[in-house]
N, C-alpha and C positions, 0 to 999 in steps of 0.2 A: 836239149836234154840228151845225157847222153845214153848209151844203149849199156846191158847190164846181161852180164854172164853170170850164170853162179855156177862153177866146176864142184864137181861132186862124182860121189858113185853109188851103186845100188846097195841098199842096207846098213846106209852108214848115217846111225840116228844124229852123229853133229850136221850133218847136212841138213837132215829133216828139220832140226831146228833153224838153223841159219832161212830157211826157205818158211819157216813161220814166222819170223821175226821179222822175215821182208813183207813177209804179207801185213803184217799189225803197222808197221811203220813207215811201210811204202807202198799202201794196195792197191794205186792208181800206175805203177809202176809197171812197165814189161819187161819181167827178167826170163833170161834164155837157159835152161837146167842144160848143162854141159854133163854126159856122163864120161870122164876122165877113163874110163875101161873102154874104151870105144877106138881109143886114140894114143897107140904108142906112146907117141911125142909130148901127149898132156899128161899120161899115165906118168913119163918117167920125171914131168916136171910140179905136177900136183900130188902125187900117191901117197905122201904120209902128210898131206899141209890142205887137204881138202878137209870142208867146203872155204872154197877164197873166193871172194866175191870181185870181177873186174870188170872196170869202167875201157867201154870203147867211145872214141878211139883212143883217146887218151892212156890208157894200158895201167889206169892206176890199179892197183891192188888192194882190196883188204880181207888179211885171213883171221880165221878163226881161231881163239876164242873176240866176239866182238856182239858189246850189247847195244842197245836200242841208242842210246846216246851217239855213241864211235860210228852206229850206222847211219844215223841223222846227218853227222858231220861230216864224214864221206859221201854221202849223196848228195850234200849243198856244195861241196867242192869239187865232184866229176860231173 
């Protein structure tokens, strides 16, 4: 299984969502909250495309907008 980033930042209600949606579809799951203000290098590559959800190691990506379906599918393939 693999390990699950979710990059985000503080007050940013489409995060909040993405991080409820993993809880209703994936609540056995350990995802790691990435705060992208934290981290130049994430800031200058996530800042307007947060929350994007990535699969380690494998480096897949999926951003947002993405519903319960797209997230089912993505996690059966990372």
């Amino acid at each position: 299984m693999s390990r699950l980033l979710l990059y985000s930042r503080p007050d940013c209600h489409l995060c909040d969502e993405a991080a409820e949606l993993l809880s209703v579809v994936a609540p056995d799951r350990d995802v790691t909250h990435v705060d992208i203000e934290d981290d130049i290098v994430l800031l200058d590559r996530y800042g307007v495309r947060v929350p994007v959800l990535r699969a380690e190691p494998s480096g897949a990506e999926l951003g947002w907008p993405f519903d319960a379906q797209q997230l089912t599918r993505f996690l059966h393939a990372s």
